[in-house]
LOLO-923376 format. One record per residue (C-alpha): x, y, z; residue number from 1; residue in one letter. Coordinates in steps of 0.25 Angstrom, whole numbers, plus 5000, padded with zeros to 4 digits. Layout:
REM LOLO-923376
x=X | y=Y | z=Z | pos=NUM | code=a;
...
END
This chain:
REM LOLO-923376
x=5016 | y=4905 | z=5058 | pos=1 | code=x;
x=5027 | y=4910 | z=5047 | pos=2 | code=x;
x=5035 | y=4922 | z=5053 | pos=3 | code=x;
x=5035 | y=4933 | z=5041 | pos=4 | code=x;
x=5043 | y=4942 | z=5046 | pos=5 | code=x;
x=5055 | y=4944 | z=5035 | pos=6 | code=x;
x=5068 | y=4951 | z=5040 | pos=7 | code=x;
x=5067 | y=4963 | z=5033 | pos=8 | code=x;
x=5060 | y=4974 | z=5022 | pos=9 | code=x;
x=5067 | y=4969 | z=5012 | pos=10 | code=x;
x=5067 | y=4957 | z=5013 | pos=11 | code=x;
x=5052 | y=4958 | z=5015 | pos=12 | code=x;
x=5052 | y=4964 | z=5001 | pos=13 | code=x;
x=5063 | y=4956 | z=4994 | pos=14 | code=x;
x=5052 | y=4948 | z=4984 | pos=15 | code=x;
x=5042 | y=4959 | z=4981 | pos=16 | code=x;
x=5046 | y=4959 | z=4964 | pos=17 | code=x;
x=5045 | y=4972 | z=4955 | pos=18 | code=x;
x=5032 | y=4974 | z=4950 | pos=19 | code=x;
x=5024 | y=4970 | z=4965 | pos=20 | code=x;
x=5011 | y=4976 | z=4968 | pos=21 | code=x;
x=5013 | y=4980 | z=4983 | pos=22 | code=x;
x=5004 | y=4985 | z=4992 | pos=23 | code=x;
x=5008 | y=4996 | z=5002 | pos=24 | code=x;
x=5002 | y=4999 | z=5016 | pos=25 | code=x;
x=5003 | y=5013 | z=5022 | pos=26 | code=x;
x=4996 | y=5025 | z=5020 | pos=27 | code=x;
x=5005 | y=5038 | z=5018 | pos=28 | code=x;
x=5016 | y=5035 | z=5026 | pos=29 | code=x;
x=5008 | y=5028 | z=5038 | pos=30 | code=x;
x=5010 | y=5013 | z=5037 | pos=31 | code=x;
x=5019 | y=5011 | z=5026 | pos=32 | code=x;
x=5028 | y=5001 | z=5025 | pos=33 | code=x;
x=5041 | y=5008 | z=5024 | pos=34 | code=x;
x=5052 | y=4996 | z=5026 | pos=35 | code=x;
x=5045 | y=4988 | z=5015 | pos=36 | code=x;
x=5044 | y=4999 | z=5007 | pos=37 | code=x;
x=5059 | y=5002 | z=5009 | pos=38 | code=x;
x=5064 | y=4988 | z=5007 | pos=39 | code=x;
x=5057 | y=4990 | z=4992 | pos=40 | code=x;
x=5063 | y=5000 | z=4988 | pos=41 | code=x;
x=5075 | y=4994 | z=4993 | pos=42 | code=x;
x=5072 | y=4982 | z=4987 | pos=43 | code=x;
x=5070 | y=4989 | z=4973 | pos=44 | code=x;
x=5057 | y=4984 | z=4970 | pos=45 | code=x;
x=5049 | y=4990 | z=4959 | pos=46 | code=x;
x=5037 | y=4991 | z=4949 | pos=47 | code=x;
x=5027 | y=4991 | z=4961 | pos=48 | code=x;
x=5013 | y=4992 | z=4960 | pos=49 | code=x;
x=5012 | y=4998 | z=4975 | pos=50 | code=x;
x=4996 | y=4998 | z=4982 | pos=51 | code=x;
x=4997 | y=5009 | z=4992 | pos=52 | code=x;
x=4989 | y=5019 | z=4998 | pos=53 | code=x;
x=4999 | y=5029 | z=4993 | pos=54 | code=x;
x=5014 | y=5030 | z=4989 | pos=55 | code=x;
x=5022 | y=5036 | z=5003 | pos=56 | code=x;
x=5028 | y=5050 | z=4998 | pos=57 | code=x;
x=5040 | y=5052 | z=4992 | pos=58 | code=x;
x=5051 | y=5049 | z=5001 | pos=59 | code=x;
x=5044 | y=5038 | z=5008 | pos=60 | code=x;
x=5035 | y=5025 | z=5007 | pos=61 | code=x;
x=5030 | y=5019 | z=4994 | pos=62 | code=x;
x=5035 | y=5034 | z=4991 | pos=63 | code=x;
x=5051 | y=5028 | z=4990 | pos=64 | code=x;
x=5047 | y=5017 | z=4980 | pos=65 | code=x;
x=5040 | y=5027 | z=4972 | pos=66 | code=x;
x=5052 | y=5037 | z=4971 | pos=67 | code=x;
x=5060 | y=5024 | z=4966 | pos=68 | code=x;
x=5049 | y=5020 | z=4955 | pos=69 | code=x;
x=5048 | y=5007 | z=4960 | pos=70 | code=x;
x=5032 | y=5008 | z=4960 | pos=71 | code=x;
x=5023 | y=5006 | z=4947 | pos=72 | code=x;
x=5010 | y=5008 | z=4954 | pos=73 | code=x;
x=5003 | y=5012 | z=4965 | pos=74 | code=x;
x=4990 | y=5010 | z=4968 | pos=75 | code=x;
x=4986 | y=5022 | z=4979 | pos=76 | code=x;
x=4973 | y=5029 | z=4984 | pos=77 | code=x;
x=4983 | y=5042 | z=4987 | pos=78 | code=x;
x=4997 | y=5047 | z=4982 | pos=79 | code=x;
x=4996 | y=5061 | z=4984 | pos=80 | code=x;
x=5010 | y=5062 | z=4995 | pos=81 | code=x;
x=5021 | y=5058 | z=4984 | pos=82 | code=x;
x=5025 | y=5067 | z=4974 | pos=83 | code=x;
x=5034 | y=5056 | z=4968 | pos=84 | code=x;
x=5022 | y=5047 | z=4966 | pos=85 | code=x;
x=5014 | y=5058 | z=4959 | pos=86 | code=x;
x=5025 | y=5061 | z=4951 | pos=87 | code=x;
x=5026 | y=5047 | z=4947 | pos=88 | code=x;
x=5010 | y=5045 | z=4943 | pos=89 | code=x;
x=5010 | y=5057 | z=4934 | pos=90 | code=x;
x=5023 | y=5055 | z=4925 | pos=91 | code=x;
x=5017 | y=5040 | z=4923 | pos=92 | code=x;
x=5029 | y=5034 | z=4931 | pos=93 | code=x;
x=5017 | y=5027 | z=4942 | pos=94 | code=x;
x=5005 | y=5020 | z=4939 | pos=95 | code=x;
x=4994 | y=5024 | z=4951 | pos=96 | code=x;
x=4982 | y=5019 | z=4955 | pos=97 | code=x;
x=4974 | y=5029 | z=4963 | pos=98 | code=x;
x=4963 | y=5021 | z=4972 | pos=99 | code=x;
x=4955 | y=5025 | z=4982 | pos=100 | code=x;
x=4960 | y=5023 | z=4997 | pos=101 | code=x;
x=4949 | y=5015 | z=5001 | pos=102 | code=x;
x=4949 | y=5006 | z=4989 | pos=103 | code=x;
x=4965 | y=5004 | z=4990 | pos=104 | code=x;
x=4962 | y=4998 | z=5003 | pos=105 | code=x;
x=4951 | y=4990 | z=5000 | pos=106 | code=x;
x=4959 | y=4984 | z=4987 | pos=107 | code=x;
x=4968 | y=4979 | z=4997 | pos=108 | code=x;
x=4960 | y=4976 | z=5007 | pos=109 | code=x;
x=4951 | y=4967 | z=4997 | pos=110 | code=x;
x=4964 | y=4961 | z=4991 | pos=111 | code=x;
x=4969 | y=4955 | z=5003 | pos=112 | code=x;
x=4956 | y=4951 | z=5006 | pos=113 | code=x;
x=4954 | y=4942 | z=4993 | pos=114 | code=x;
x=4945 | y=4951 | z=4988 | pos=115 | code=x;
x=4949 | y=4954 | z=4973 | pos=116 | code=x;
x=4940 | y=4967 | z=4970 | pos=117 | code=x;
x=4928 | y=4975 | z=4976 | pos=118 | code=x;
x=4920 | y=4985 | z=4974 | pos=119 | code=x;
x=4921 | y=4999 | z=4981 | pos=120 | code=x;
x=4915 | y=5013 | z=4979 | pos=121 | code=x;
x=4927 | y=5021 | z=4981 | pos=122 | code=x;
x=4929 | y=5027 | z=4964 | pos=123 | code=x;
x=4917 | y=5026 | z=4957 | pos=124 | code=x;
x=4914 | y=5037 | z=4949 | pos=125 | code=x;
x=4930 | y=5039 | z=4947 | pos=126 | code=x;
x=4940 | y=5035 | z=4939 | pos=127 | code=x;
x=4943 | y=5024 | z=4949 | pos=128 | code=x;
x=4930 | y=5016 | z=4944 | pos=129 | code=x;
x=4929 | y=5022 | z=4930 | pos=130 | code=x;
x=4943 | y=5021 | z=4927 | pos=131 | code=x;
x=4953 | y=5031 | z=4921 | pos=132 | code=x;
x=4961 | y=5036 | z=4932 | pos=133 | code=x;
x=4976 | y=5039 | z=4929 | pos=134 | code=x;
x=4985 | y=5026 | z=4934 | pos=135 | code=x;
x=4997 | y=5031 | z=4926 | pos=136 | code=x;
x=5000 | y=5044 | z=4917 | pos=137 | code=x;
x=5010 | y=5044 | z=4905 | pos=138 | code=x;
x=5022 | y=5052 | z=4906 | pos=139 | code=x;
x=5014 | y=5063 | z=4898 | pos=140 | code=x;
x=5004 | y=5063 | z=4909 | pos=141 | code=x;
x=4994 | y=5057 | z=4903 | pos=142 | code=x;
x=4988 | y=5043 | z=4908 | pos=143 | code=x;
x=4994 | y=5030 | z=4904 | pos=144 | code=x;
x=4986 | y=5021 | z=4914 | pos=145 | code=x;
x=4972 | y=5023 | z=4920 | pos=146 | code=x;
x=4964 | y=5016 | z=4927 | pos=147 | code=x;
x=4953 | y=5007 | z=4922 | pos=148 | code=x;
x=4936 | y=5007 | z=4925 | pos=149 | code=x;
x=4932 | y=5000 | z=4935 | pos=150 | code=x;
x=4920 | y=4990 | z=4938 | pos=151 | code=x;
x=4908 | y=4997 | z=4945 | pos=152 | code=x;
x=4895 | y=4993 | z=4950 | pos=153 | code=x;
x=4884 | y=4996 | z=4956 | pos=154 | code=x;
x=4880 | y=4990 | z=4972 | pos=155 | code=x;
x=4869 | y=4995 | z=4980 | pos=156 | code=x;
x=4868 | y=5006 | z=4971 | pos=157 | code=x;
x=4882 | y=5011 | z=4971 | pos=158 | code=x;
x=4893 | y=5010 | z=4961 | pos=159 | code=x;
x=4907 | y=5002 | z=4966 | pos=160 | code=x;
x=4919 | y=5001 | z=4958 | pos=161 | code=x;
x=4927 | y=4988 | z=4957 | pos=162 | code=x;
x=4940 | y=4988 | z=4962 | pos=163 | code=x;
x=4950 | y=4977 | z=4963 | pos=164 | code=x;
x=4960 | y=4973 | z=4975 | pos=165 | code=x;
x=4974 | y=4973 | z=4977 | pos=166 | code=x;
x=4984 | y=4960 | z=4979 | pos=167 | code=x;
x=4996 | y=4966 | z=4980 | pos=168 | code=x;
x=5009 | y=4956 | z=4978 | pos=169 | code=x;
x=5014 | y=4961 | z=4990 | pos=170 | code=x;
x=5011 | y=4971 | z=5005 | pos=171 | code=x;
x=5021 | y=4980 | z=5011 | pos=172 | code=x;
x=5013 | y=4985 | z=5024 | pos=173 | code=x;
x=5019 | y=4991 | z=5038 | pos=174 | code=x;
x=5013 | y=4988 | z=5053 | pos=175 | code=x;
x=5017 | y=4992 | z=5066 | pos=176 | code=x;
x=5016 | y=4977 | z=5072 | pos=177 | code=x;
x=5017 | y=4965 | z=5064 | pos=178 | code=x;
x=5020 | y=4949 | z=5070 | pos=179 | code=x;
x=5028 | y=4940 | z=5063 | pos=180 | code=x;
x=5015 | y=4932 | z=5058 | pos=181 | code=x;
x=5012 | y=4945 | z=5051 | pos=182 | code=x;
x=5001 | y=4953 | z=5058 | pos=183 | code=x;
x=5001 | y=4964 | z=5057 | pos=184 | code=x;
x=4999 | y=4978 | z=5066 | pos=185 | code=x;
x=4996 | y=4993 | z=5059 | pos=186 | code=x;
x=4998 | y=5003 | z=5069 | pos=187 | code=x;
x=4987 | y=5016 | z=5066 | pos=188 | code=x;
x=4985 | y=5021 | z=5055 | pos=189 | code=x;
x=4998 | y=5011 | z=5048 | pos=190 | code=x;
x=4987 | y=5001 | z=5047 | pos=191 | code=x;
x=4980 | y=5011 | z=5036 | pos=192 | code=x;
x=4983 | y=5000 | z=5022 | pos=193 | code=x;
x=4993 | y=4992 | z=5029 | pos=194 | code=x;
x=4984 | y=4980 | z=5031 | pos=195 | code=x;
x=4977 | y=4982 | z=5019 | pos=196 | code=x;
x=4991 | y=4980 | z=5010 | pos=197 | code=x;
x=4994 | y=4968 | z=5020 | pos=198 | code=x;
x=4981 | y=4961 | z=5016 | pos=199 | code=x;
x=4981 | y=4964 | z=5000 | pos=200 | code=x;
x=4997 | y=4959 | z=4999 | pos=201 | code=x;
x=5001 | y=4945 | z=4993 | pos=202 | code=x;
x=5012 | y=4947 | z=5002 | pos=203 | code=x;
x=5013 | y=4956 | z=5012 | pos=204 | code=x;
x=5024 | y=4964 | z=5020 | pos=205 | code=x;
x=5023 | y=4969 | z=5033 | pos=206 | code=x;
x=5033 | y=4977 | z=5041 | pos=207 | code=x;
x=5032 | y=4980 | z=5054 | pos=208 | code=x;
x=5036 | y=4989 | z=5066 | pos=209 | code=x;
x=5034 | y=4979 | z=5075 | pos=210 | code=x;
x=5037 | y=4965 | z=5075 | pos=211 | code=x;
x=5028 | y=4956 | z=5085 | pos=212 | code=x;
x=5030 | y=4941 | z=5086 | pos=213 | code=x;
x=5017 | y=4934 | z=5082 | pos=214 | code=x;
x=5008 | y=4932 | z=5095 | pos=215 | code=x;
x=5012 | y=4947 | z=5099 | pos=216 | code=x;
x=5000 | y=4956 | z=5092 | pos=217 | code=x;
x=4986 | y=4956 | z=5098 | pos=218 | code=x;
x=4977 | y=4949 | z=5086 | pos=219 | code=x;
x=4967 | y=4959 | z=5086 | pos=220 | code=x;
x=4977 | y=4970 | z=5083 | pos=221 | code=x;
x=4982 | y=4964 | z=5071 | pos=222 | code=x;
x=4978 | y=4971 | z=5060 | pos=223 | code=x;
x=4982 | y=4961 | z=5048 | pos=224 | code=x;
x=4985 | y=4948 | z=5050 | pos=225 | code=x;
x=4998 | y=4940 | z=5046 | pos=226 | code=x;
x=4990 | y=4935 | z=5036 | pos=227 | code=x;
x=4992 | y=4948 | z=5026 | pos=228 | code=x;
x=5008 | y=4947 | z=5030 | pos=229 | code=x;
x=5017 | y=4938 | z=5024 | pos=230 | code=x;
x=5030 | y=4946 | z=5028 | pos=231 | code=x;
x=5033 | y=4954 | z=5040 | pos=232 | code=x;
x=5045 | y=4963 | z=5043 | pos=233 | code=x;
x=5051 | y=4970 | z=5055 | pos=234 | code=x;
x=5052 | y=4985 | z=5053 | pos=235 | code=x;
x=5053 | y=4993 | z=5065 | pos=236 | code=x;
x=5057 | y=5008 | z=5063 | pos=237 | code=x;
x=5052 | y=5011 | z=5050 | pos=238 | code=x;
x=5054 | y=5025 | z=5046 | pos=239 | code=x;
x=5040 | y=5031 | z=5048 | pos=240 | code=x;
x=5036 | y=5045 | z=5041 | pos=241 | code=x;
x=5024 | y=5055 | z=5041 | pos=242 | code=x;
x=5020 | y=5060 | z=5029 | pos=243 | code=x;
x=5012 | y=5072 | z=5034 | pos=244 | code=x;
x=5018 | y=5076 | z=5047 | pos=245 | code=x;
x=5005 | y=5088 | z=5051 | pos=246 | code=x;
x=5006 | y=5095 | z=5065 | pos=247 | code=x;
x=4996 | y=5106 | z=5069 | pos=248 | code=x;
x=5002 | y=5119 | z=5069 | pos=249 | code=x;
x=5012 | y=5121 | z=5082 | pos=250 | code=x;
x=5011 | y=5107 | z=5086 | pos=251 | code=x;
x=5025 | y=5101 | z=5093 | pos=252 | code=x;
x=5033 | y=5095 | z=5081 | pos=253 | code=x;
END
């Protein structure tokens, strides 16, 4: 079996080109692949068209490569914790494509599974199916870019709308374990879109807290499979940080 660990961040990410279409894993700030993230903005890479559920905040996740410009796109299902990116949509410097949580994950759960479209019920009756929601306003605030109808129909005396799945060129996704083949391990709530980028990727790139050799994780706790990984780096101690820290009034801080 190939070993596909690389020796670091950066190197992980040296060949992903300006202009890439990456997906994200994470969900806030739970999950998120901080190191790769880093070793992109280190890297310079820009012109992204980044799928993700959100876009970190400001100072931290996907919220660092936005502060920079170096993404064109994102497609999101919520960006309502960065100022910078709001800031961004409506003075027409980001294009964005609002999509419901549920569909973003089927899109790349349905890419990685070789499924090139389906059919859901999530935004029919809105300007998801039928088409004119704002992907990108003009500097005077009106809208350069909206999006386009989509194809409805009827099954079992329901409406569905057609929406079409996501291949990204490359996956940037974090795991709590990972082997050397690989597989990988989502701790908790971590796993929330991890496995689901990991999937839709070309190629896909995993860092880990904890690197296993192969043999070392019980099967049936793996919850994706080598076979969505192509590179795997060791980052132990990644900076971790809580977006919402909420106590109940004269709790122990």
């Amino acid at each position: 079996m190939i070993d596909k660990t690389v020796g670091s961040a950066a190197e992980a990410v040296a060949d992903i080109p300006d202009g890439s279409m990456l997906a994200v894993g994470g969900f806030g700030l739970c999950g998120i692949p901080s190191a790769l993230i880093q070793a992109m903005l280190d890297a310079g890479t820009t012109d992204l068209e980044v799928v993700s559920n959100n876009c970190g905040v400001d100072d931290w996740g996907l919220g660092l490569l936005l502060a920079e410009h170096r993404i064109r796109k994102m497609v999101s299902s919520y960006v309502g914790e960065n100022k910078e990116f709001a800031r961004q949509f409506l003075s027409g410097e980001l294009e964005v494509e609002l999509t419901p949580q549920g569909t973003l994950a089927e899109k790349l759960r349905a890419g990685g599974a070789g499924i090139p479209a389906f059919f859901t019920p999530a935004g029919v009756g809105t300007q998801i199916a039928t088409g004119g929601l704002p992907r990108r306003y003009a500097a005077d605030g009106s809208v350069a870019v909206a999006s386009e109808p989509k194809e409805v129909r009827m099954f079992d005396d329901a409406e569905y709308v057609l929406e079409r799945s996501l291949r990204p060129d490359f996956a940037l996704v974090h795991a709590a374990k990972g082997d050397r083949h690989g597989n990988l391990v989502f701790h908790a709530a971590a796993m929330n879109f991890n496995p689901l980028a990991a999937m839709a990727g070309r190629i896909t790139i995993a860092e880990v807290e904890e690197l296993v050799e192969p043999g070392e994780l019980d099967p049936g706790a793996v919850h994706c499979p080598g076979i969505f990984v192509q590179r795997v780096v060791h980052a132990p101690g990644v900076e971790k940080r809580i977006e919402r820290r909420t106590v109940a009034e004269g709790s122990a801080r």
